[in-house]
C-alpha positions in Angstrom: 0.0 0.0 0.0 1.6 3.2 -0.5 1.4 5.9 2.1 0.4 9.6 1.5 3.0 11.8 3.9 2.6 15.8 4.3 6.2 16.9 4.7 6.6 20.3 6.6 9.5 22.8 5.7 10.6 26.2 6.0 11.2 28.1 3.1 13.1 31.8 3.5 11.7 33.8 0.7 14.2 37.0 1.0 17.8 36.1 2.0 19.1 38.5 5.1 16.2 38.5 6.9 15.0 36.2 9.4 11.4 35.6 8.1 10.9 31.4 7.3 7.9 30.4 6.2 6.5 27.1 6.6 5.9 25.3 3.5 4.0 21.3 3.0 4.8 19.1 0.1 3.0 15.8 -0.3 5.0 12.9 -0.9 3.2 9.6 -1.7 5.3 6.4 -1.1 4.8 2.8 -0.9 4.8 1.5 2.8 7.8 -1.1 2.2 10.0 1.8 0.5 9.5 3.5 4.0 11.7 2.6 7.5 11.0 4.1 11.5 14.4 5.2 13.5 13.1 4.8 17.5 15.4 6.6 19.0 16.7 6.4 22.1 13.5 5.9 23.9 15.4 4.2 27.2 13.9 2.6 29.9 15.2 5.4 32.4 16.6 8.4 32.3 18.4 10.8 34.8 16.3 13.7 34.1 13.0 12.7 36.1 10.6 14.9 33.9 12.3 13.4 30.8 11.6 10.6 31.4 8.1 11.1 32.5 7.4 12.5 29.0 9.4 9.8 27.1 6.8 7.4 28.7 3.9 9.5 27.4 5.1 9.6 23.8 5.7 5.9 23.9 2.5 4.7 24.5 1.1 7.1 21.0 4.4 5.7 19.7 3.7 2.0 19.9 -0.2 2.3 18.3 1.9 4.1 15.2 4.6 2.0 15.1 2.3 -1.3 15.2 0.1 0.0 12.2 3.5 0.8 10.5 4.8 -2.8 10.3 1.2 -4.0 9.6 1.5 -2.1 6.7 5.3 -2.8 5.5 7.0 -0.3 7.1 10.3 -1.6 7.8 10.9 -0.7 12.2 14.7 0.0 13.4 15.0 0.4 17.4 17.7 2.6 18.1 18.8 2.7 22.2 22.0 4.0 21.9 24.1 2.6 24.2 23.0 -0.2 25.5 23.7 -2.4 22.6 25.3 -5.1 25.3 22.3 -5.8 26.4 20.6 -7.1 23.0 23.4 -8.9 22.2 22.0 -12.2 21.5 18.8 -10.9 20.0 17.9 -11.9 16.2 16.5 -8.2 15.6 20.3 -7.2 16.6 22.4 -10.1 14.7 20.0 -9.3 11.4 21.5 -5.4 11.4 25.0 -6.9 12.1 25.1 -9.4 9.4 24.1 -6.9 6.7 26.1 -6.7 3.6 27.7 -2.8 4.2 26.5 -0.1 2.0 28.9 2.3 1.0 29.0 5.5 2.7 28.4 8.7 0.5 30.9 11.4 0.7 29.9 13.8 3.0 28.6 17.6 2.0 28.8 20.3 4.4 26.1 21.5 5.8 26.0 24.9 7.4 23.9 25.8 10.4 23.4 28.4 12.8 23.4 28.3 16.3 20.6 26.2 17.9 17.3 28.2 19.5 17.4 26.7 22.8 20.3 27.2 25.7 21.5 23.2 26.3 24.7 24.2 27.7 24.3 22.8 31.1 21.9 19.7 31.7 18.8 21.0 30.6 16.7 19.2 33.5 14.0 21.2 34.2 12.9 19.4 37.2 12.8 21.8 40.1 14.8 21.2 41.6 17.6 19.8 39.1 18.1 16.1 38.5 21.6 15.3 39.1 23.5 14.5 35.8 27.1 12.5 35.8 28.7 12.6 32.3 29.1 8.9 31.5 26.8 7.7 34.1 23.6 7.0 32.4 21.0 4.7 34.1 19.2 3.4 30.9 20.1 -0.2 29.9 17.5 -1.0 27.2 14.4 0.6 25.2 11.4 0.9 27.4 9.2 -1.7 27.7 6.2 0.2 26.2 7.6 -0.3 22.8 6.9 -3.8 20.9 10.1 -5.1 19.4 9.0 -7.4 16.9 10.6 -10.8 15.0 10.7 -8.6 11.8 12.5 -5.6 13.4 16.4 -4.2 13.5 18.0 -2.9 16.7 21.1 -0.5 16.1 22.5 2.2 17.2 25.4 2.4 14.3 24.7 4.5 11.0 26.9 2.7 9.0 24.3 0.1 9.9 21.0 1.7 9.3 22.6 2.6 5.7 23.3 -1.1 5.5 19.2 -1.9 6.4 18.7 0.6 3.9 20.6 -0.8 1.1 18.9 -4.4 1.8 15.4 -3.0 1.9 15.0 -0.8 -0.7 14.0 2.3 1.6 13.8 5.5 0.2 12.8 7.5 3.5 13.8 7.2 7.0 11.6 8.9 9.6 13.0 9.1 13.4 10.9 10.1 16.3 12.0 9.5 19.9 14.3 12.2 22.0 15.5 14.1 22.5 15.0 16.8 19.4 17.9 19.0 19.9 20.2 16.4 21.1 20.1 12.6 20.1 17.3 13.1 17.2 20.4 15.7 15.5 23.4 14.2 17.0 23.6 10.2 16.7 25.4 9.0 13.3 21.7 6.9 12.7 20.4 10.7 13.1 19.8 13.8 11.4 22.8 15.6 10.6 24.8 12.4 9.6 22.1 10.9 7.1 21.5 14.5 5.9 25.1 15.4 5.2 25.4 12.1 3.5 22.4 12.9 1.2 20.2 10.2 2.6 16.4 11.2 3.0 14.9 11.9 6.2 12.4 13.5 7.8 11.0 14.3 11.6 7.7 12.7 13.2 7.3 15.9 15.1 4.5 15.1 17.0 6.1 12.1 18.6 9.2 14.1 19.8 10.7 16.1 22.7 13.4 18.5 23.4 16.0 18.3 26.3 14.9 22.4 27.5 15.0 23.9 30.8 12.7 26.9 30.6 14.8 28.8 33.1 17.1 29.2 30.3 17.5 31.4 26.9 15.3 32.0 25.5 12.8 31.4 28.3 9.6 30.0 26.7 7.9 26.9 28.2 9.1 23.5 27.7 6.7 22.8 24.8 7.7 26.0 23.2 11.2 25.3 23.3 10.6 21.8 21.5 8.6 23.7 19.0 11.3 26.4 17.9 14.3 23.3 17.8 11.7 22.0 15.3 11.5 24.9 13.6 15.3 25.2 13.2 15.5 21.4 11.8 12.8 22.3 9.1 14.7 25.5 8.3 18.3 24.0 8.5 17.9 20.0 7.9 15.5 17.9 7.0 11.4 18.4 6.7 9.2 16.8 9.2 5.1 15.1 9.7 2.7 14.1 11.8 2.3 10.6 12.9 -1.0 10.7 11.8 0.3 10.0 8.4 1.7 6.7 9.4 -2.1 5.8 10.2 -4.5 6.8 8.2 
């Protein structure tokens, strides 16, 4: 079946002056040509109010993602960093044992600075969560989320590529957390697969920023998650609802 998707961008009509506006191109697709990066939806997290909304995306998350596969969507669970503990799965030795893909020569990409402050740990738990570099308490994807037979689990680009190659997929789509951090930053992410011209968008509706509203530019959580949106569509890659993924 193919699916009908409404891409979002941003589109600056006069160069030198900060007016985007937001532009949608429809982009039909068959289901099979299409494949779902989770990302980094962990079972915990050290920021408490993170992980309290990570738990509410996951449970819209797992409806989409189950009408997804039933309708050829190819699903690839990406927990970064906990890798060890699927180890023995057949979901991770299936990504593993792919063929590899070459990589594309990377383009340069040029991009301003981010919307929202994220230089200290962006918790915005009151008061702050306590955050260790290096000392994260996630050890697998939440339980919320159905890993099925059919499924990949990676956290490697080189190995989503690879997925891709073997499947035919012309579009990835991520969703998980958190927008301005993992969602840009992971080499399975935005920036990486953009820079190496592979096509991607943003489920924006099933994501969330890492933003502490006591910090520039001051809006409210939700707000913030909105404007690092904003700055993907202008910057990156376009992005959809997840309503797409089930009509």
């Amino acid at each position: 079946m193919n699916v009908k998707l409404h891409l979002r961008s941003r589109l600056q009509p006069f160069r030198g002056r900060d007016e985007w506006l937001p532009i949608e191109l429809e982009r039909e697709l068959p289901a099979a040509k299409l494949a779902i990066i989770v990302c980094d939806m962990w079972d915990h997290h050290w920021c408490k109010s993170a992980e309290r909304r990570g738990i509410e995306i996951a449970h819209r998350m797992e409806r989409v993602l189950n009408t997804a596969r039933d309708q050829g969507m190819t699903i690839i669970h990406a927990p970064s960093e906990t890798m060890a503990f699927y180890a023995d799965w057949p979901q991770r030795r299936r990504a593993m044992d792919l063929p590899p893909a070459e990589l594309p020569t990377p383009i340069d990409v040029p991009e301003p600075a981010m919307p929202v402050d994220t230089t200290a740990s962006s918790c915005d738990d009151q008061p702050e969560c306590t955050y260790t570099p290096g000392k994260w308490p996630w050890t697998r994807q939440m339980d919320i989320l159905t890993i099925a037979d059919e499924d990949y689990i990676t956290d490697v680009g080189q190995e989503v590529l690879n997925i891709r190659q073997r499947r035919g997929i012309e579009l990835l789509l991520i969703m998980g957390v958190h927008t301005n951090m993992c969602i840009l930053n992971r080499s399975f992410a935005i920036r990486n697969m953009t820079r190496h011209g592979v096509p991607i968008a943003l489920v924006r509706d099933l994501t969330d920023a890492m933003y502490n509203p006591r910090m520039a530019p001051f809006v409210s959580h939700d707000a913030g998650t909105a404007l690092v949106i904003e700055h993907i569509e202008k910057h990156w890659c376009p992005s959809l609802l997840s309503r797409d993924l089930v009509a």
